[in-house]
Backbone as numpy.savetxt, mean C-alpha at the origin, in Angstrom:
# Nx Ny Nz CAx CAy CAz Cx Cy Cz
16.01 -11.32 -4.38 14.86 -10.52 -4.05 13.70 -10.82 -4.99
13.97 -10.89 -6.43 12.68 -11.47 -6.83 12.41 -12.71 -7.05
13.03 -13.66 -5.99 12.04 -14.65 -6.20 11.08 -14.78 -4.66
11.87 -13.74 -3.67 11.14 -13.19 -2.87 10.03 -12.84 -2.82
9.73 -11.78 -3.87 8.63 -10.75 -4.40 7.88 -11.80 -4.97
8.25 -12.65 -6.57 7.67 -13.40 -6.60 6.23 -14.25 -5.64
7.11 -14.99 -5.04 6.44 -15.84 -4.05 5.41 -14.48 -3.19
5.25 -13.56 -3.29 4.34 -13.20 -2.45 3.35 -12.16 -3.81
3.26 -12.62 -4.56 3.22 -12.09 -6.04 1.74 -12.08 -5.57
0.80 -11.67 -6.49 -0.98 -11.55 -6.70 -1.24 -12.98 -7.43
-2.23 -13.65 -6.75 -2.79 -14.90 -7.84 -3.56 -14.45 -8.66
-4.02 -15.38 -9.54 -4.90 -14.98 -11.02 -6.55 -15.31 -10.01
-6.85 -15.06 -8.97 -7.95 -15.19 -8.26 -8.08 -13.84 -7.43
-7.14 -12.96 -7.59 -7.14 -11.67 -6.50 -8.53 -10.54 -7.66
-8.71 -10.10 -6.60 -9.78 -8.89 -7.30 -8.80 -7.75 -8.77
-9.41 -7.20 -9.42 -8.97 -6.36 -10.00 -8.80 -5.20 -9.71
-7.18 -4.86 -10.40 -6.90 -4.05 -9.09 -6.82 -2.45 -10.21
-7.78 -2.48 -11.04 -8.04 -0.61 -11.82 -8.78 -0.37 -11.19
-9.51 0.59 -11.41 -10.79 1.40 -11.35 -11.74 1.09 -12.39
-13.06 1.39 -12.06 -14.03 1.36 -12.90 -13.69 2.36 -14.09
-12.50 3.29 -14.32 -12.56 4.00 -14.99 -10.96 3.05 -16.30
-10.84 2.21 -15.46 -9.49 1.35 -16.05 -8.34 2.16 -15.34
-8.13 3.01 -14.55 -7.03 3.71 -14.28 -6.56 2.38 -13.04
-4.65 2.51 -13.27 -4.31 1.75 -12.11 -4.84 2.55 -10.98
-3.99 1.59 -9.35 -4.12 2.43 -8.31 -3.69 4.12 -8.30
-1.81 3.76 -9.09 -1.33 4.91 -8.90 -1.70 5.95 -9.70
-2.38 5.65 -11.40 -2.82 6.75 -12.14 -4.43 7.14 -11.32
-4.88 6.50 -10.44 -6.17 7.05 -9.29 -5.49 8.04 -8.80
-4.73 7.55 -7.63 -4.17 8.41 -7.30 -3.31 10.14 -7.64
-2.82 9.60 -8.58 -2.44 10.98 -9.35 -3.28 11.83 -9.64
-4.38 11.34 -9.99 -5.27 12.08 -10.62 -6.36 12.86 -9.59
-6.50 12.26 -8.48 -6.95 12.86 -7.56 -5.85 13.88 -6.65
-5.33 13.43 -6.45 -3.91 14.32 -6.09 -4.18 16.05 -6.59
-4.40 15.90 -8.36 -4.38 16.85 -9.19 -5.52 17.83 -9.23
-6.86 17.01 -8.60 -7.94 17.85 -8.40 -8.91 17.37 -9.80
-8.46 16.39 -10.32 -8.68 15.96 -11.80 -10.42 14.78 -11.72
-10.40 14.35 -10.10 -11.73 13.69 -10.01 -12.22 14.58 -8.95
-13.51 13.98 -8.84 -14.29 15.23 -7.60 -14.72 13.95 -6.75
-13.94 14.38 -5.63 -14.47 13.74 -4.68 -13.52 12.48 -4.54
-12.42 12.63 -4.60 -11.07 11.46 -4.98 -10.53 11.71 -3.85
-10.51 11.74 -2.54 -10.50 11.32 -1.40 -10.89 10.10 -1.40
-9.89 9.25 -0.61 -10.71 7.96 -0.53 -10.92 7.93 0.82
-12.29 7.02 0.78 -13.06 7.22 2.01 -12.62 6.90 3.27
-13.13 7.13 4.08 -12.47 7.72 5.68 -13.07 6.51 6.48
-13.73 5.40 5.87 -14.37 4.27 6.39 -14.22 2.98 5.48
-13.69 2.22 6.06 -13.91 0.78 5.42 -14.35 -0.06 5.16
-15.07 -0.46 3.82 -16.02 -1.42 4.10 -15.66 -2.52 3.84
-14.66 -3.15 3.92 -13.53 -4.01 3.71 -13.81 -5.16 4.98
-14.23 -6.23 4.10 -15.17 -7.63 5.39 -13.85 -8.43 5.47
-12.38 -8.13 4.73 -11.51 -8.92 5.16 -10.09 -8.21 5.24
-9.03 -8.74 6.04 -7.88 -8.28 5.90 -7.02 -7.97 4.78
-7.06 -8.44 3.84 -6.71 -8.37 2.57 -7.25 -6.94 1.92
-8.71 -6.89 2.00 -9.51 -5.85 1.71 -9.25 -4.66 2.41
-8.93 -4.69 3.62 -8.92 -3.52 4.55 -6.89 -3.05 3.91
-6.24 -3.76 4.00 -4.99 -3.41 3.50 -5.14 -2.60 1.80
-6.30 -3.07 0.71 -6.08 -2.30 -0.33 -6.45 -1.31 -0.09
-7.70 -0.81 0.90 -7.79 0.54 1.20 -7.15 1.58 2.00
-6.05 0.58 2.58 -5.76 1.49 3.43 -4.49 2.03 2.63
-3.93 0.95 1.67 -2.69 1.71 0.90 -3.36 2.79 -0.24
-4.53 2.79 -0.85 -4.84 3.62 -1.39 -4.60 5.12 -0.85
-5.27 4.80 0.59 -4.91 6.29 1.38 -3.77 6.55 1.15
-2.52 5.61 1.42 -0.95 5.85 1.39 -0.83 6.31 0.07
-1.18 5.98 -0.73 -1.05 6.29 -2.42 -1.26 7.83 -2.15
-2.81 8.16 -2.25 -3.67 9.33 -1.85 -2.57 10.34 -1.76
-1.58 9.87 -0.49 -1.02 10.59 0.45 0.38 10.80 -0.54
0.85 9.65 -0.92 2.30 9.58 -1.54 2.31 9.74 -3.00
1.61 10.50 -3.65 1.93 10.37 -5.18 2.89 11.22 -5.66
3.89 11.64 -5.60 5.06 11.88 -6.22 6.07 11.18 -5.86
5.99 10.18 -4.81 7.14 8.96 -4.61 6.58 8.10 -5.27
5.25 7.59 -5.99 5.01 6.16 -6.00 5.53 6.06 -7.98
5.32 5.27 -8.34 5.82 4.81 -9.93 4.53 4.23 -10.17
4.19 3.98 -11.55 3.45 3.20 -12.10 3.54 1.70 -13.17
2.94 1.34 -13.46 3.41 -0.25 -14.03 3.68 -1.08 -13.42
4.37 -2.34 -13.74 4.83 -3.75 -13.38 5.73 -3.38 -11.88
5.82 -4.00 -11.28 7.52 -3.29 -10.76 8.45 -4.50 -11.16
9.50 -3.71 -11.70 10.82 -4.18 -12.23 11.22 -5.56 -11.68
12.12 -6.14 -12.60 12.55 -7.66 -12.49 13.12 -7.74 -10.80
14.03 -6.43 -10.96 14.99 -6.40 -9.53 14.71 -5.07 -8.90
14.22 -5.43 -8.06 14.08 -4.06 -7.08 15.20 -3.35 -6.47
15.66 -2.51 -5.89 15.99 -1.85 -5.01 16.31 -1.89 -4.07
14.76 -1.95 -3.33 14.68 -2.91 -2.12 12.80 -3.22 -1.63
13.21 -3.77 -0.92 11.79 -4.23 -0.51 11.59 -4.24 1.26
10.82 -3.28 1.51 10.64 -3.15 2.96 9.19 -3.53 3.24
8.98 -4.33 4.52 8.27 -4.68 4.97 7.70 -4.21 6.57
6.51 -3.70 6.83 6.29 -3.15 7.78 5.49 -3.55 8.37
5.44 -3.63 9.95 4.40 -4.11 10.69 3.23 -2.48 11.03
1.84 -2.81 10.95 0.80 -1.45 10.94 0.16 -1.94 12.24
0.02 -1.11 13.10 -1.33 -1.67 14.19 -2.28 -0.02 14.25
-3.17 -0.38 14.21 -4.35 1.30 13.92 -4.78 0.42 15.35
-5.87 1.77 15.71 -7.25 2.05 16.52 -7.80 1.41 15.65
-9.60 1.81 16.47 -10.84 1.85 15.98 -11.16 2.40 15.23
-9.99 4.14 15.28 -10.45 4.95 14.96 -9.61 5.20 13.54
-8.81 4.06 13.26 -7.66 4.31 12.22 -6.76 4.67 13.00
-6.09 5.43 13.75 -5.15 6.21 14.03 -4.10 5.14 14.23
-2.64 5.79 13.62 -1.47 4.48 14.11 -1.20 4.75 15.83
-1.36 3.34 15.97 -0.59 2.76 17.76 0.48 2.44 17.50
1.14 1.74 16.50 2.40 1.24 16.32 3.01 0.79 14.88
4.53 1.76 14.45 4.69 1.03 13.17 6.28 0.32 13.61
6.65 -0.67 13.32 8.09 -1.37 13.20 7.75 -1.96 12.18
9.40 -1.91 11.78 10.41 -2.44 10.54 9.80 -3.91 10.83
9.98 -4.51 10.12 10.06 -6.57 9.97 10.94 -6.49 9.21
11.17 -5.90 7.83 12.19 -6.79 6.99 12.85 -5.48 6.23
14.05 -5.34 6.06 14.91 -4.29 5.16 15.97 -5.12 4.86
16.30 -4.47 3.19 17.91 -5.00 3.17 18.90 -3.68 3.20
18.87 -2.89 4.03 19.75 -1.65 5.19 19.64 -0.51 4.11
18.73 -0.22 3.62 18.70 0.64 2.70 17.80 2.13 3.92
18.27 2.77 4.62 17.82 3.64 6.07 16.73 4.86 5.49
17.05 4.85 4.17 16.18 6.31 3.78 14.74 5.64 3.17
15.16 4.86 2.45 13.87 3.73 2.21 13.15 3.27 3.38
13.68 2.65 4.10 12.95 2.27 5.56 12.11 3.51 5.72
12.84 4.71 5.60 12.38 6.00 6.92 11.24 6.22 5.59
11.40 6.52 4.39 10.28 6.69 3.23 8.91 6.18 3.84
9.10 4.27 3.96 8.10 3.69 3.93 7.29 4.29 5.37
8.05 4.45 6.27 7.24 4.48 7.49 6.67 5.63 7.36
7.13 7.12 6.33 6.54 8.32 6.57 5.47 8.10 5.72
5.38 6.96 4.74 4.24 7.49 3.95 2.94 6.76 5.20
3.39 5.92 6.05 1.96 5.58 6.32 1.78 6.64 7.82
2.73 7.08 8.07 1.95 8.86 8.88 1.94 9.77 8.09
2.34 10.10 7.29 1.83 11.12 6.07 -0.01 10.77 5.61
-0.22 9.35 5.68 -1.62 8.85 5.40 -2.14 9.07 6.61
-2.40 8.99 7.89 -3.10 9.00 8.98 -3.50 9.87 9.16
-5.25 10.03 9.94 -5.57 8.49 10.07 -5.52 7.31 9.01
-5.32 5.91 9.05 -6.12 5.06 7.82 -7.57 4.90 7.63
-8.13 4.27 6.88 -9.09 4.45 6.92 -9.52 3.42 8.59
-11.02 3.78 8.55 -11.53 3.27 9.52 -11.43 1.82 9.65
-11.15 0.73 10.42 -12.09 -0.68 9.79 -12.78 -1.14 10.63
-13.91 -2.00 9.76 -15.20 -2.56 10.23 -14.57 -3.28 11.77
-15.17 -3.12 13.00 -15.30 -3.97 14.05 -15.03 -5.24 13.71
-15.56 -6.23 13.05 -15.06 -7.42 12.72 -13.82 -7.97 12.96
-12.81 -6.49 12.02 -11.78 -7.22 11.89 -10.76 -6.88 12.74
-11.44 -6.16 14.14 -10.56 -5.30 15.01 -10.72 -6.55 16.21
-9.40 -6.59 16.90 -8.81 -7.33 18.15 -8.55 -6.85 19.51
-9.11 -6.80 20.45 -8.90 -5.82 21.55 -9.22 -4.57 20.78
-10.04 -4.06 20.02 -10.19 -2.52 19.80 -9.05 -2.05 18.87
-8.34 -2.92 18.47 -7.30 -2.73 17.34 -6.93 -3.68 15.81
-6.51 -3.13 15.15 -6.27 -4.06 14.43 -4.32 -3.74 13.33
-3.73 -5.24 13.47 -2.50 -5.12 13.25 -2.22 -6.35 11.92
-1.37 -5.66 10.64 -1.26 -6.11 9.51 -0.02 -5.84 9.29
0.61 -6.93 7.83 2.48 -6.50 7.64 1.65 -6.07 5.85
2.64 -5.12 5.66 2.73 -4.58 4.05 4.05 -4.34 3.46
3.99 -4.64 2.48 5.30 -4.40 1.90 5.67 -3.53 0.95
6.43 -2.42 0.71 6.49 -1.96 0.07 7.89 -1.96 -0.85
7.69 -1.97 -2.51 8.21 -2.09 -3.00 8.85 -1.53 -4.03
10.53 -0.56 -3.77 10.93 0.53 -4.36 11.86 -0.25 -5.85
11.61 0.72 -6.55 12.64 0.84 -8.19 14.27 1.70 -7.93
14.19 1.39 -8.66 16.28 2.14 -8.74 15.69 3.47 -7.81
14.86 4.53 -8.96 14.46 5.67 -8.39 14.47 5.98 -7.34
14.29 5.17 -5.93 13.39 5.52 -4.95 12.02 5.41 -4.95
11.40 5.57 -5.88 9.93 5.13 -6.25 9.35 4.37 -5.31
8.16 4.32 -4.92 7.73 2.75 -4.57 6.27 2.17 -4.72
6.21 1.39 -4.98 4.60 0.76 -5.02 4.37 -0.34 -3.80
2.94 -0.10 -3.32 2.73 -1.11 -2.14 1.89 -2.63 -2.54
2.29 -3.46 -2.35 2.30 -5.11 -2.56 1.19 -5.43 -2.23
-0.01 -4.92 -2.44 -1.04 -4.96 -1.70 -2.32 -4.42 -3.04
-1.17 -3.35 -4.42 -1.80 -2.81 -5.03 -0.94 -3.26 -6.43
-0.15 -3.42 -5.95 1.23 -3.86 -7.50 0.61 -4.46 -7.93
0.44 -4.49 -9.20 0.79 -5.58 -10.30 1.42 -6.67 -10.34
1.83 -7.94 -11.05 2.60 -8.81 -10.92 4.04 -8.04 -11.12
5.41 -8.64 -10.46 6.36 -8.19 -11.03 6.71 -8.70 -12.37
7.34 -7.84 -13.36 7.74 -7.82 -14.68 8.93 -9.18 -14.71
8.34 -10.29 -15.19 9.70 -11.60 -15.50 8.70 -12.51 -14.94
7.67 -12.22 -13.64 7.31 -13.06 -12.84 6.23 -13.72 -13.18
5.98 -13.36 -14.56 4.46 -14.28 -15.13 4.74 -15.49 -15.73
């Protein structure tokens, strides 16, 4: 599994993935969660000109949505497991369709990943551009610790061994 993870790892060319304030995704998240920023909703529109882009915002929402399942830091040498999901939204964000792509039979993990992204819905909006027939459809992966924990591959860090 991690040379799995690996290979789909962040290059040293991907955007930075804190905040202007240095906080990771998930200490954002927490902290808005807590009532601790004003106005830590993340926004309900995307201005995200690429697929890549439209996926960090839309797991932020999932974050938003999931912060007492998610962990913070590296994620671990060896995961857990690693589930992979197919997303198709509206125009309007709203999910049309989620299926499994990849599990290694771990059923409560699977069912985790899929609730956090209807626990998030709508996603955010995305730009027309990047919508197909009036929709638009992406795979994400999410990636759990011993805990149950999980962080989404879209916002992780490199994994810990993998530098």
């Amino acid at each position: 599994m991690a040379v799995l993870l690996a290979a789909c790892g962040t290059s040293s060319d991907s955007p930075k993935l804190t905040s202007p304030t240095g906080e990771t995704p998930v200490q954002e998240a927490k902290a808005a969660a807590t009532g601790k920023e004003p106005d830590a909703e993340p926004p309900r529109e995307s201005n995200a000109r690429t697929l890549d882009g439209y996926k960090r915002d839309a797991a932020r929402r999932i974050y938003f949505r999931s912060t007492p399942r998610l962990y913070d830091g590296k994620p671990p040498p060896l995961l857990k497991s690693i589930v992979v999901l197919s997303v198709e939204i509206d125009a309007q964000g709203a999910i049309k369709q989620l299926k499994m792509i990849r599990s290694n039979g771990f059923r409560d993990l699977e069912q985790r990943a899929m609730q956090s992204v209807r626990d998030a819905a709508p996603l955010p909006v995305p730009r027309e551009g990047l919508l197909k027939k009036g929709r638009l459809e992406y795979y994400e992966t999410w990636l759990f610790r011993s805990d149950d924990r999980f962080q989404i591959r879209s916002l992780a860090e490199a994994q810990q061994g993998a530098d």
